[in-house]
C-alpha positions as CSV (number, residue, x, y, z in Angstrom):
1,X,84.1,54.8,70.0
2,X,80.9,55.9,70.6
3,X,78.0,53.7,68.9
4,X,75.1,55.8,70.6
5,X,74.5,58.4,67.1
6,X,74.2,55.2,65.1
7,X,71.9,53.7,67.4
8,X,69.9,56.4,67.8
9,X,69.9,57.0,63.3
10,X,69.3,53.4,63.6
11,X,65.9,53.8,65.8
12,X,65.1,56.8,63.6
13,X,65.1,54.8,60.3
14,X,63.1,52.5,61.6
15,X,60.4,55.0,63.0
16,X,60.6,56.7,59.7
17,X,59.8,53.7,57.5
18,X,57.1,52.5,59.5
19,X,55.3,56.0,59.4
20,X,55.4,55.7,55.6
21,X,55.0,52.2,55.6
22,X,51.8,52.1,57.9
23,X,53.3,49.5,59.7
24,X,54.1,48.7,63.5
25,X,57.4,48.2,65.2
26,X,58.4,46.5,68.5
27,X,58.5,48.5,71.5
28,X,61.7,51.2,71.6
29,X,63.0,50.0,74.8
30,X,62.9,46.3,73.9
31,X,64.5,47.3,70.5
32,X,67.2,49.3,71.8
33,X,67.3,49.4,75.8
34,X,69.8,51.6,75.8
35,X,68.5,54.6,74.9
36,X,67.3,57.4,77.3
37,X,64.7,60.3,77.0
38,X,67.4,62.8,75.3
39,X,67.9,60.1,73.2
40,X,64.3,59.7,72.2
41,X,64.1,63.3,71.1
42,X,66.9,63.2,69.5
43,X,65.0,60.2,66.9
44,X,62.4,62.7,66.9
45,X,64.2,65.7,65.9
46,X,65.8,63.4,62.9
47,X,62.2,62.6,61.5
48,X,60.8,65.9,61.7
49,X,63.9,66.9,59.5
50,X,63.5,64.1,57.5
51,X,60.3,65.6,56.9
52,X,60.7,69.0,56.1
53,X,63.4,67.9,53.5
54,X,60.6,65.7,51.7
55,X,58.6,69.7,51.6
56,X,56.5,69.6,54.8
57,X,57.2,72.6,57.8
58,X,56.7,72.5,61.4
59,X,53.1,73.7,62.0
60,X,53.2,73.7,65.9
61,X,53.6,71.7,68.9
62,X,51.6,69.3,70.7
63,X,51.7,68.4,74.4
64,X,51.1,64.9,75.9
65,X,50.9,63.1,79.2
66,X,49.2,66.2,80.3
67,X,47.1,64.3,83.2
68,X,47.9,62.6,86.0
69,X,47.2,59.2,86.0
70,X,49.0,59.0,82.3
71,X,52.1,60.4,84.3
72,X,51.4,57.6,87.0
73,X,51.0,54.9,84.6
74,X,54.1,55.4,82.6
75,X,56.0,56.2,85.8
76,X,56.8,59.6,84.7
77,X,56.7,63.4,86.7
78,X,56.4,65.6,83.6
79,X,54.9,65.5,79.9
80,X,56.2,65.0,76.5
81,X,56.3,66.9,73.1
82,X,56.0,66.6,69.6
83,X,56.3,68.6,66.6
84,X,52.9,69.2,64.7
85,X,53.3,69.4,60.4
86,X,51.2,71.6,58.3
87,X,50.7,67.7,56.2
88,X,49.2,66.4,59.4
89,X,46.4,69.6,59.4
90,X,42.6,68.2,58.4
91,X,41.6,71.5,57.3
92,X,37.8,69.6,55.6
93,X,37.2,67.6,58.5
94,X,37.7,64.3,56.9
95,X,40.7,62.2,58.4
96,X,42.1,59.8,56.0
97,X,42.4,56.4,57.7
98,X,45.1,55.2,54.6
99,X,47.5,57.7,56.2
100,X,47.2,56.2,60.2
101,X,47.9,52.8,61.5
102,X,45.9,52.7,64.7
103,X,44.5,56.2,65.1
104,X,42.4,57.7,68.0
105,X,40.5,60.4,68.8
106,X,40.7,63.3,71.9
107,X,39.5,66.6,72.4
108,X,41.7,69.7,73.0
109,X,41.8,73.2,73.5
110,X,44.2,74.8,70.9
111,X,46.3,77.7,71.5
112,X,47.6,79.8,68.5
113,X,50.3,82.3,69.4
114,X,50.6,85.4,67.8
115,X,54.5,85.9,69.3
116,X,57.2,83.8,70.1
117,X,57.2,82.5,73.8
118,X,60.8,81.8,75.0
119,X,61.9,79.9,77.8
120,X,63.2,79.0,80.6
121,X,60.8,81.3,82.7
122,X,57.9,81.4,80.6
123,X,54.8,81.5,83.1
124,X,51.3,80.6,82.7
125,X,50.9,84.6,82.3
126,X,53.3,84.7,79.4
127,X,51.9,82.0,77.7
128,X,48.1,83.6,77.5
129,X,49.7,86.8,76.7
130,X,51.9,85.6,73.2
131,X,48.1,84.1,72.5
132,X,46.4,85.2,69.5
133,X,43.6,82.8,70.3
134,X,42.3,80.1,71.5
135,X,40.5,77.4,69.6
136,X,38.6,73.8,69.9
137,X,40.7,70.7,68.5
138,X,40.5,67.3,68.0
139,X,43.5,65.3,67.8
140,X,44.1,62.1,66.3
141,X,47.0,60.3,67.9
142,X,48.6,57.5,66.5
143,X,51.7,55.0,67.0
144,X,54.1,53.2,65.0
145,X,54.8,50.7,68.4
146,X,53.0,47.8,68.1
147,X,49.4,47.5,70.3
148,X,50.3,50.8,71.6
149,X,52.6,48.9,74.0
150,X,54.2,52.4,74.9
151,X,56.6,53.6,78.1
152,X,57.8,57.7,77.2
153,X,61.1,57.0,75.4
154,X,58.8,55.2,72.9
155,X,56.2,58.0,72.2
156,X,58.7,60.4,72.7
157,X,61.0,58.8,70.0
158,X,57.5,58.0,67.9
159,X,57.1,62.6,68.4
160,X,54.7,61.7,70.6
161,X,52.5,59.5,68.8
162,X,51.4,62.4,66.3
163,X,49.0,61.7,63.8
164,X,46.5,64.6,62.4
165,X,44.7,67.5,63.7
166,X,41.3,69.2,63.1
167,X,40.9,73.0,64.9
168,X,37.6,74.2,65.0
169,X,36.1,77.7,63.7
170,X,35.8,79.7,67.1
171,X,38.8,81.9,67.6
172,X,38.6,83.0,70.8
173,X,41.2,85.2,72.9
174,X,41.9,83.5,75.9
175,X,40.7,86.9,78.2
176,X,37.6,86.1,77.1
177,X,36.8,83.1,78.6
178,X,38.1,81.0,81.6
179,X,40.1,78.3,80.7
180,X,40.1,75.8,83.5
181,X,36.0,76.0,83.3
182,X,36.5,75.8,79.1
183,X,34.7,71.8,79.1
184,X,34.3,69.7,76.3
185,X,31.7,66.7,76.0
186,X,32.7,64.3,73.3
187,X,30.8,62.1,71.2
188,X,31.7,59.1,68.7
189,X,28.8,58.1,65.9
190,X,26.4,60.5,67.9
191,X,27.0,58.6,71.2
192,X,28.3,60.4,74.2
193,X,31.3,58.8,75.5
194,X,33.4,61.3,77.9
195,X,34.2,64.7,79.1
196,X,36.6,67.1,80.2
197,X,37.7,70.4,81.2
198,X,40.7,72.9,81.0
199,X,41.8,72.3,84.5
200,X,42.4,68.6,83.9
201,X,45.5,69.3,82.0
202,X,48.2,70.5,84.5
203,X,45.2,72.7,86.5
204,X,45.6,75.2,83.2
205,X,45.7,74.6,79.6
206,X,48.5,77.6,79.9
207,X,50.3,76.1,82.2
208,X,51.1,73.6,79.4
209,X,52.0,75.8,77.3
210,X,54.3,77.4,79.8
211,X,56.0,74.2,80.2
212,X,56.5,73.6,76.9
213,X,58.2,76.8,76.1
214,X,60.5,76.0,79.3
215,X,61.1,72.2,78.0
216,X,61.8,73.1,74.6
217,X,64.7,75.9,75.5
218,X,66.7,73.3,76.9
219,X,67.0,72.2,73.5
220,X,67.5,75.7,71.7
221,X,63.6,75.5,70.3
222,X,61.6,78.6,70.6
223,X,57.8,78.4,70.0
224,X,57.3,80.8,67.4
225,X,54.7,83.1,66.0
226,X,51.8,81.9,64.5
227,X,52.4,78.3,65.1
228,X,49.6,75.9,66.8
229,X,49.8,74.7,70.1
230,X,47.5,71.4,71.2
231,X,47.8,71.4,75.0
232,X,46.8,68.5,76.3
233,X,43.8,65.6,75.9
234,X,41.0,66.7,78.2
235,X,39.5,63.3,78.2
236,X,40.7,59.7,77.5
237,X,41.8,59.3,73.3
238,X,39.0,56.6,71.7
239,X,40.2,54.4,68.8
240,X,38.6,55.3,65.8
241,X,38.2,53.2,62.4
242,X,36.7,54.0,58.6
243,X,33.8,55.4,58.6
244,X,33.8,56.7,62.4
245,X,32.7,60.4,62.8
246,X,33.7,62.3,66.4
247,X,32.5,65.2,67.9
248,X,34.1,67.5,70.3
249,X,31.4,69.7,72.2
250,X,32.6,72.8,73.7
251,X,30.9,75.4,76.6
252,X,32.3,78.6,74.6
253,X,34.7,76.9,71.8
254,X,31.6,75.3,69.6
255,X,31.4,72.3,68.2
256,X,34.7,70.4,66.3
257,X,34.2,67.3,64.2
258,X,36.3,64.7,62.5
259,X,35.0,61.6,60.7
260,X,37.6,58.9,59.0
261,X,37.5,58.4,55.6
């Protein structure tokens, strides 16, 4: 008999109670070496349901291990995904730090689609044409693996380290400006700390999203109407704490700011 399922519920409960918990767990792959990437969506697919049972809905997507060097580090040729909740949305701009367990803080460019984009073939082109807009973010990632001692079955198990989300108040369509020049400057208790552009993620912020909707067919997921889509950190995520106020700077997107409470 099989015993995968049950390992895999098994790794789910555990995600799920430290969530709501606030409280770390050992490393995925040390807990259960077994389990592969499939696997590790699979855990994630059984917490998101978990969570819209307890009333919350899927609000979007968000894309990590957009750059590079993460890929490298983790010894990894492609991104990961996770499902964004409307209960994860900071619509006042004040993160509450009782609700995270080792937050940080990254700037984004946010794409809100106003049709569904369907894989496999999606193109960079179909992506910026089911945008409604594009839009500053700031994301606040966070993990329930101890230390952030995390390899991509862990974040991907952990839907990829999601935390909260601000979006910023310039709707922009994305023919009106250009996205791999889109840079952001960001800033942490008025102190400038790094910077980045659209073409550090994937050489387009589209091409993320182009990916995603490709990824995300192999496991009959559609991105749909109206639902948020965080593309990818343009800089390296900074740990935050109470009382810690960020600033993402935009050339054309304005100005978006978070600050823990």
């Amino acid at each position: 008999m099989d015993a995968k399922p049950e390992r895999i519920q098994k790794m789910a409960g555990l995600l799920d109670t430290a969530l709501h918990q606030r409280q770390v767990i050992e490393p995925v792959v040390e807990l259960d070496p077994g389990l592969d990437v499939d696997d590790a969506y699979a855990v994630q697919m059984i917490n998101v349901a978990r969570e819209l049972e307890r009333g919350a809905a899927v609000s979007g997507k968000k894309i990590g291990l957009t750059s590079a060097a993460m890929r490298t580090m983790l010894g990894v040729n492609e991104p990961d995904y996770g499902h964004l909740l409307d209960t994860m949305a900071v619509a006042d701009g004040r993160a509450p730090i009782d609700r995270l367990i080792q937050p940080k803080a990254e700037g984004e460019i946010a794409f809100v689609l106003k049709e569904d984009l369907h894989g496999p073939n999606a193109t960079l082109e179909d992506a910026l044409a089911a945008t409604d807009y594009v839009v500053g973010a700031i994301e606040i990632v966070d993990s329930r693996v101890r230390d952030w001692k995390i390899g991509l079955i862990d974040t991907v198990a952990d839907n990829a380290s999601s935390g909260l989300y601000v979006l910023g108040n310039r709707h922009i369509r994305p023919d009106e400006l250009v996205l791999t020049d889109e840079c952001m400057q960001l800033f942490k208790n008025s102190e400038w700390v790094n910077a980045g552009c659209g073409a550090d993620v994937m050489g387009h912020p589209a091409l993320c999203v182009a990916w995603l909707a490709n990824k995300l067919h192999r496991y009959g997921v559609t991105l749909k109407r109206g639902e948020v889509v965080l593309s990818g950190a343009l800089s390296a995520a900074l740990p935050a704490r109470r009382g810690d106020r960020f600033e993402a700077v935009f050339n054309k997107l304005g100005t978006v700011a978070v600050e823990f409470v």
